[in-house]
C-alpha positions in Angstrom: -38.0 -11.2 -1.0 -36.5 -12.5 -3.8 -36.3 -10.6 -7.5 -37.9 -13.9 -8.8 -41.3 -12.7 -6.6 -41.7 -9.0 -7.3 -44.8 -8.0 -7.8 -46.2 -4.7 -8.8 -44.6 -3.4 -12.2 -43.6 -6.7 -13.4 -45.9 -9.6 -14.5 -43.4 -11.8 -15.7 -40.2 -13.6 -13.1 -36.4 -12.6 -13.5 -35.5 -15.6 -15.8 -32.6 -17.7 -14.1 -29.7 -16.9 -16.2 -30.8 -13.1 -15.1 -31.0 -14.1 -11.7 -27.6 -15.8 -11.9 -25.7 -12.6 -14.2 -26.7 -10.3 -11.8 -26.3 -11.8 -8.1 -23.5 -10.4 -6.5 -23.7 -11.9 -2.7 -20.6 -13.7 -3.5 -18.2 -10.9 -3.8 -20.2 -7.9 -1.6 -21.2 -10.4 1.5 -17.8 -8.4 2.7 -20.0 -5.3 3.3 -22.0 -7.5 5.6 -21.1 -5.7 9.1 -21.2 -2.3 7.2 -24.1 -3.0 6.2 -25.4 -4.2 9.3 -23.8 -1.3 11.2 -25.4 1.3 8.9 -28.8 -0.3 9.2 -28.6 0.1 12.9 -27.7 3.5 12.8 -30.1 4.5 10.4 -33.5 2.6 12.6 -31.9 4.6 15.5 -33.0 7.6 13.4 -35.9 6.4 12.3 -36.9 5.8 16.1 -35.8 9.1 17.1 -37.8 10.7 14.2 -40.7 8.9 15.2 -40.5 7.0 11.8 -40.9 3.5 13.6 -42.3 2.9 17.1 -39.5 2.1 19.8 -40.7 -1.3 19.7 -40.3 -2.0 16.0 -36.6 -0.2 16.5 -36.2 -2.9 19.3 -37.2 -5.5 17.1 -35.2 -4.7 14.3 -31.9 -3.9 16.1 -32.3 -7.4 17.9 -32.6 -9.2 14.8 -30.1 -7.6 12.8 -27.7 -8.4 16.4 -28.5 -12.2 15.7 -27.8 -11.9 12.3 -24.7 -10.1 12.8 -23.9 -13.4 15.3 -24.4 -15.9 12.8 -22.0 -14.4 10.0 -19.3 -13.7 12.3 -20.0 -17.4 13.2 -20.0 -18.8 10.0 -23.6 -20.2 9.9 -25.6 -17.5 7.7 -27.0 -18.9 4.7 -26.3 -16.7 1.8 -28.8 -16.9 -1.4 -27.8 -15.8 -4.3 -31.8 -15.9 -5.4 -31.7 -12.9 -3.0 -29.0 -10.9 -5.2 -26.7 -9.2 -3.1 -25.9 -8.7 0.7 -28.5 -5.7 1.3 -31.5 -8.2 0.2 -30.0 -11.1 1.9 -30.0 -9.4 5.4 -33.3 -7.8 5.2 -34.7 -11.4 4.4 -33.2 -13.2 6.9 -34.6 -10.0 9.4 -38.2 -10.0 8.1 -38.4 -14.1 8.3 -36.9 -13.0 12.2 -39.2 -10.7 13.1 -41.4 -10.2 10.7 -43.2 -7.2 9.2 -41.5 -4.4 11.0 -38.4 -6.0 9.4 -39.6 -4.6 5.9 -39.8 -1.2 7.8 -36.4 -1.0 8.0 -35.9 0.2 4.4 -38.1 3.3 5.0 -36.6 6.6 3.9 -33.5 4.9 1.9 -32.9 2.8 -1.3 -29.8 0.5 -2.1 -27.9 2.6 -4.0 -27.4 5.4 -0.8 -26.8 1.9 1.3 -24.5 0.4 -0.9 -22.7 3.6 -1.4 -22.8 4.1 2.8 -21.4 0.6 3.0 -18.4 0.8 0.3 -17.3 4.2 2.2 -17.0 2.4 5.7 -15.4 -0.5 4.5 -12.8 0.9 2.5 -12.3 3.3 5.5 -11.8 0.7 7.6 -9.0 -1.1 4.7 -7.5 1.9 4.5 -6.8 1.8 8.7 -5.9 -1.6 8.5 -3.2 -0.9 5.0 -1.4 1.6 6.9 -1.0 -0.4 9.6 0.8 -2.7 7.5 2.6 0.4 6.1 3.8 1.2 9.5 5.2 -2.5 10.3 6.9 -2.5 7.0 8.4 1.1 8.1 8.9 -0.3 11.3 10.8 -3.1 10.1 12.9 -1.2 8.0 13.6 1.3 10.5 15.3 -1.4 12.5 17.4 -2.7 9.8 18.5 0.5 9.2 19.6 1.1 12.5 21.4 -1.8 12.2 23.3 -1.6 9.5 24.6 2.4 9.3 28.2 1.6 9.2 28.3 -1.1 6.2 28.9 0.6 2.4 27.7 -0.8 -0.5 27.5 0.9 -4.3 24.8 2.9 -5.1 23.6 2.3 -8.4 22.1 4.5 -11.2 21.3 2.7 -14.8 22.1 -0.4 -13.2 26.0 0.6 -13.2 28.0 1.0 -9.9 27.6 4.9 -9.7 29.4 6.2 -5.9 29.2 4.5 -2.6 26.4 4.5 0.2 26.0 3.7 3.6 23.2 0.6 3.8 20.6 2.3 5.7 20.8 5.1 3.4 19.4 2.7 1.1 17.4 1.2 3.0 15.7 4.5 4.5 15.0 5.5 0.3 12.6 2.5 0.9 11.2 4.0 3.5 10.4 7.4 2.2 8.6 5.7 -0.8 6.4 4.3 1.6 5.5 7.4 3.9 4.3 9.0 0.4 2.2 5.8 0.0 1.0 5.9 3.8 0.3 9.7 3.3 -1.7 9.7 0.0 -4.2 6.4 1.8 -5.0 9.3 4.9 -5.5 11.4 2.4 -7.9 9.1 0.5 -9.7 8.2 3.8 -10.2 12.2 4.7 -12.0 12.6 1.4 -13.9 9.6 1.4 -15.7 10.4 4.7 -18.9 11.7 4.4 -22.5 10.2 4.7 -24.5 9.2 1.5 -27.1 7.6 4.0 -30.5 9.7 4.1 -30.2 10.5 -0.6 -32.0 7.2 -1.1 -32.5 6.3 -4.4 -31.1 9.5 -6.3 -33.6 12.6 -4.8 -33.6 12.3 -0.9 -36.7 11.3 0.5 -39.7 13.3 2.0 -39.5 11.2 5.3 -37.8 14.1 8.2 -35.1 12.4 8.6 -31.8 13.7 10.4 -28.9 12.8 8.4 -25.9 14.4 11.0 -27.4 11.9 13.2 -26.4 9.1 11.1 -23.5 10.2 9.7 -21.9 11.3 13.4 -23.2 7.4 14.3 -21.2 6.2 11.7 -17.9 8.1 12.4 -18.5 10.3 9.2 -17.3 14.5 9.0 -20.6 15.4 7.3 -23.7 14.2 5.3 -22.8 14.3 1.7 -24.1 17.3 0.1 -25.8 16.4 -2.8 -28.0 13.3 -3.5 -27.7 12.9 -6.7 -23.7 12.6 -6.1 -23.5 10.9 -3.3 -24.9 7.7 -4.8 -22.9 7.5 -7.8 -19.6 8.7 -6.9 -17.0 6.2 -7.1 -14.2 8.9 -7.1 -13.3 7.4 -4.0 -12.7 4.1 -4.6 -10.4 5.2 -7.7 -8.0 7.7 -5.7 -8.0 4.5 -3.3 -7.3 2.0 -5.4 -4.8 4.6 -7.5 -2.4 5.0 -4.1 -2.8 0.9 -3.8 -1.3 0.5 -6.9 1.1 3.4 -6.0 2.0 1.4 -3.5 2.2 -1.6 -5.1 4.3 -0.4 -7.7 7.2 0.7 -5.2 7.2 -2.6 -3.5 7.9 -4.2 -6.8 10.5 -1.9 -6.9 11.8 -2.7 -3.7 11.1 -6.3 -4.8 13.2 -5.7 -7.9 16.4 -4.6 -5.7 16.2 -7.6 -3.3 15.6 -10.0 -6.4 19.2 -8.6 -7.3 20.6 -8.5 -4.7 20.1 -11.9 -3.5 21.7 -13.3 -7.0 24.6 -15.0 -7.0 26.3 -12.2 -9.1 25.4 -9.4 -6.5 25.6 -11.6 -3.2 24.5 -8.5 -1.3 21.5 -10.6 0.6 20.7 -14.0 1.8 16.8 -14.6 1.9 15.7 -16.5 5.1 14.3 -19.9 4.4 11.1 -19.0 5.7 11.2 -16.8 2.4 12.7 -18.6 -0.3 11.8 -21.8 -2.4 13.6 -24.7 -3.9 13.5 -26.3 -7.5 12.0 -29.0 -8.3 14.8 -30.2 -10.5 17.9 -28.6 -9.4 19.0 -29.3 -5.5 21.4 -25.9 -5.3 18.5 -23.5 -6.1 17.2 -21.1 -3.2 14.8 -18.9 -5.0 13.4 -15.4 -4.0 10.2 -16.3 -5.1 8.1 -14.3 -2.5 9.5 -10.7 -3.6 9.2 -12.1 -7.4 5.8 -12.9 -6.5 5.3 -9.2 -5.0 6.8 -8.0 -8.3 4.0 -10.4 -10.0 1.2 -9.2 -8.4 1.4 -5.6 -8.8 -0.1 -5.9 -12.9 -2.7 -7.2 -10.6 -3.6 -4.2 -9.0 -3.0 -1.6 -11.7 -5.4 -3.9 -13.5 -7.9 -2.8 -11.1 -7.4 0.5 -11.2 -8.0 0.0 -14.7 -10.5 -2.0 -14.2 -12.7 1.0 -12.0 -12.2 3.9 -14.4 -13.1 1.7 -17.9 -16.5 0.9 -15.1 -17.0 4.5 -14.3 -16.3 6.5 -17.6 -19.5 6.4 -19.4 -21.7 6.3 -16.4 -24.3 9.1 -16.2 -26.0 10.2 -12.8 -27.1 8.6 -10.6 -27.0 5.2 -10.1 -26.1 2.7 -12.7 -26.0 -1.0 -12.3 -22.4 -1.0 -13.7 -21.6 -0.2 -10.2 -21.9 -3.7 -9.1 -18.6 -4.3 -11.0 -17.1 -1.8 -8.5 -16.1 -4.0 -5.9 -14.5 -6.8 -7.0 -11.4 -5.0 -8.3 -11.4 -2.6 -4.6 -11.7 -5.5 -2.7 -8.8 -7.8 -4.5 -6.3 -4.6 -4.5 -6.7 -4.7 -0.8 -6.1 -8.0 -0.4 -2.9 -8.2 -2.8 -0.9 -5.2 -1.2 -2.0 -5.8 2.1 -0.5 -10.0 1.8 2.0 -8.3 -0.2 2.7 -5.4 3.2 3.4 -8.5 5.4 5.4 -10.7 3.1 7.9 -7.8 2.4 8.1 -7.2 5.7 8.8 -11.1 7.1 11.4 -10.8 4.3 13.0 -7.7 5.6 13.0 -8.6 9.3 14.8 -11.9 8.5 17.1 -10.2 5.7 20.6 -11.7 5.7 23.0 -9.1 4.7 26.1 -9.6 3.4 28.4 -7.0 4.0 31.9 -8.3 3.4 30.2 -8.8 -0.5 28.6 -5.5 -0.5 32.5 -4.0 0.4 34.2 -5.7 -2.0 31.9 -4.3 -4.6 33.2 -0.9 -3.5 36.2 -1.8 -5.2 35.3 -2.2 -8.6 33.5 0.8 -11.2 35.5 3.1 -10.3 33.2 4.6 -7.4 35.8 7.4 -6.2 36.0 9.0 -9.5 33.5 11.8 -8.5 35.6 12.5 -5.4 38.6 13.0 -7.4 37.0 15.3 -9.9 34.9 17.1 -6.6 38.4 17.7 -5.4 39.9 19.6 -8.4 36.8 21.4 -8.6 37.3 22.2 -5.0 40.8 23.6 -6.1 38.9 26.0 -8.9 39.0 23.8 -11.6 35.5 24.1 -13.3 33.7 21.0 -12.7 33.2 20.4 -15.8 37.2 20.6 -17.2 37.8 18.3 -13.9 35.1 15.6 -15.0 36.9 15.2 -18.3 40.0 15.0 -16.2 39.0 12.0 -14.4 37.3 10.3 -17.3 41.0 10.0 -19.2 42.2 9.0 -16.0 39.3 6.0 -15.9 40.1 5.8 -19.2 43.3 4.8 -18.5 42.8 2.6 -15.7 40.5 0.7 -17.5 43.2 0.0 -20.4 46.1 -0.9 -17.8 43.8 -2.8 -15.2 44.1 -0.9 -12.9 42.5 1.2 -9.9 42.5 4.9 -9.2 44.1 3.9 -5.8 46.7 2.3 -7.5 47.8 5.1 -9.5 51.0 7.0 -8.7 51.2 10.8 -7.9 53.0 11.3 -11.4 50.4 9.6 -13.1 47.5 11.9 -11.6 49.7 14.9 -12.3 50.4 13.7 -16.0 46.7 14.8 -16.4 46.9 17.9 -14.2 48.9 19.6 -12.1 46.6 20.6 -9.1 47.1 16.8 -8.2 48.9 16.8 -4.9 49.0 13.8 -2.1 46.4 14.8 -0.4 44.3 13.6 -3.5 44.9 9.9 -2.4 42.6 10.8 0.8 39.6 11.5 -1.3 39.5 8.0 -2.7 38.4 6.2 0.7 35.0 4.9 0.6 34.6 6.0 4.3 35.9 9.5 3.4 33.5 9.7 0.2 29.9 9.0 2.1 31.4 11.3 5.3 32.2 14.1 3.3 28.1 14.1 1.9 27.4 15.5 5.3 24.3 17.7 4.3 20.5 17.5 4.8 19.4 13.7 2.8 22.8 12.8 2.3 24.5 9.3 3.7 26.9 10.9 5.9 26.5 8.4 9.5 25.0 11.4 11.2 22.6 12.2 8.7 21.5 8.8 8.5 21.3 8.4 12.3 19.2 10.9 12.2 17.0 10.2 9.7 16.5 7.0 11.1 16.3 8.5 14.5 13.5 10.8 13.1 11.7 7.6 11.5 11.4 5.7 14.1 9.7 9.0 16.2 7.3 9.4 13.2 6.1 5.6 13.8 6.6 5.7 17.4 4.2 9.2 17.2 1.7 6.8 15.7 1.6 3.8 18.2 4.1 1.7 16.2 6.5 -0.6 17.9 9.7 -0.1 16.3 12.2 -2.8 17.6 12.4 -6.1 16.4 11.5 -8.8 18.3 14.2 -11.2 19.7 12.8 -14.5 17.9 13.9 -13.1 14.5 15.4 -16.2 12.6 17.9 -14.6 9.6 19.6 -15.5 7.1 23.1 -15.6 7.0 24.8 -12.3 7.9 27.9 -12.0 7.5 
């Protein structure tokens, strides 16, 4: 029926520009096998509580089957005359099978469907985003396995700060990412229980059996209170809120590999399958898929802005303002999960330039720490031999030189712990070895916190070695 033909309390037709403001079939026809799904369930109930005959139940579950065929086939007509999804099915099933289609809606209201429906289908995003977090993991896993013997400068304010192994970076990535994967489950735990059976706001007098449905449906429990259960929306923000979580670190990640593959850095090579030309200059290869990551993100916080401006003046129960609720769930799912694969087709074909990233390790003065770590090793406060150091940096810098290149006289002009054995300290290798604690980038601990990765992905199901038709870039 359409909200042009009620009858009852209103004399008067919803004018057109109405009709047209309010539909919303365009954006929640995604709830359309949710919706479908929890109508089945709930005429199952309905049956077994003697509600509706077993015929009608027959009726009704057979119709809503050939409706189901014809959207996954493409060929349902959507009206927007008809509003939303909810109205659109139950249409096309009373036009099917007539009056015991309109029986269907016995003992529950749209706003306890709509609210059943948003919970299923953003429980089944979530599944499907951390999947996608567990390829990217997966991915980088690989990499890093790959890659635990080259160095490269880690970097704090942008400045070359002491050296790394890669994977060590590379596994910082991944830890991001398990906090992002974690706080999603714990999203979905909260998120699943049944609003089906509060109807409009107060429950309904009908004896229905709500664990029935909500067991059906794959939910821990009924909700507990009616009133709640159709206008929370505390759900979709703490989903939406680890989205953009998410998003934010793969900007991050997105930041570093935008560096990286500059011409000043020359750490990376992105694959071709990644990267874009110019349309003016013929030299250009342009990261433009990680810069678009990096783009997208303001996206995604906007929706979590966009949810709790929606929901912060809303009174219980039900509002129509809640319409506006799934545009901005929908469209943060759909930017980090494009955004999930892309990163992850650019980290699988990553070139990685390690002769560059070495010869960075030359440069900034990495091995300064080690050099002050050893005097303080020697019972020099720390402090005293930081200040140490920093004249002899200071000095380097005005004669252009390295600490390598200075002579044993020269370290001992500045103190006289200073012995040969100092020199050792200033090997790159030496440096990351000697970090050989729990987290730090000594090749063992790395090893095995990649070994330990790839178990926690492999516990899940999660194929972990690349496939042999990876196409790189340049490594070198």
């Amino acid at each position: 029926m359409s909200p042009k033909a009620w009858t009852g309390r209103f004399a008067q037709e919803l004018a057109d520009i109405a009709l047209r403001f309010s539909a919303s079939v365009d954006v929640d026809k995604r709830l359309a096998p949710q919706d479908i799904r929890g109508s089945i369930a709930h005429v199952d109930m309905l049956e077994k509580q003697g509600i509706v005959t077993p015929e009608e139940g027959q009726a009704i579950r057979q119709g809503l089957g050939e409706i189901r065929t014809e959207i996954d086939a493409g060929t349902f007509e959507w009206s927007a005359d008809r509003e939303d999804v909810h109205m659109n099915i139950e249409a096309a099933l009373r036009q099917r099978i007539g009056d015991a289609g309109g029986k269907l809606h016995t003992a529950r209201s749209r706003n306890d469907q709509v609210a059943t429906d948003l919970r299923m289908w953003t429980r089944d995003a979530l599944d499907q985003t951390t999947a996608q977090i567990d390829g990217l993991l997966s991915a980088i896993a690989t990499r890093a396995g790959e890659t635990v013997d080259v160095l490269l400068p880690g970097y704090t304010h942008l400045q070359r700060a002491q050296p790394v192994r890669l994977a060590h970076h590379l596994l910082a990535w991944a830890e991001m990412l398990e906090r992002d994967r974690g706080r999603m489950v714990d999203a979905r735990g909260r998120l699943n229980e049944c609003p089906l059976g509060s109807a409009a706001l107060a429950s309904t007098t009908f004896p229905i059996d709500r664990a029935m449905t909500a067991t059906q449906l794959g939910f821990d429990r009924p909700a507990r209170n009616s009133l709640d259960a159709v206008g929370d929306r505390d759900f979709l923000v703490e989903t939406v809120a680890a989205l953009a979580n998410c998003a934010v670190h793969l900007s991050r990640i997105s930041e570093e590999l935008v560096l990286w593959s500059s011409q000043e850095f020359a750490f990376v090579e992105m694959s071709d399958a990644f990267s874009t030309g110019s349309s003016i200059m013929p030299q250009k290869k342009n990261p433009d898929m990680v810069e678009l990551i990096r783009g997208k993100t303001g996206r995604v916080i906007g929706d979590l802005v966009n949810l709790l401006v929606t929901l912060k003046g809303l009174p219980l129960a039900y509002n129509r303002d809640l319409q506006e609720d799934k545009f901005p769930v929908f469209d943060a799912f759909d930017t980090v999960q494009d955004s999930l694969d892309v990163l992850s087709g650019v980290i699988r074909t990553l070139g990685f330039r390690s002769d560059a990233m070495h010869a960075a390790l030359g440069a900034g003065f990495l091995d300064a720490t080690e050099l002050a770590d050893w005097l303080a090793e020697r019972g020099l406060p720390f402090r005293d031999a930081h200040h140490v150091v920093g004249r002899l940096v200071r000095r380097c810098t005005d004669e252009g030189k390295t600490l390598q290149e200075l002579t044993l006289d020269e370290l001992r002009a500045e103190h006289e712990l200073f012995d040969d054995s100092a020199f050792a300290t200033l090997d790159p290798n030496a440096a990351v070895e000697r970090r050989d604690i729990v987290g730090g980038p000594a090749k063992n601990r790395v090893q095995h916190a990649t070994a330990e990765l790839r178990k926690r992905l492999l516990d899940r199901g999660v194929e972990v070695d690349r496939s042999a038709e990876v196409d790189r870039g340049a490594e070198e």
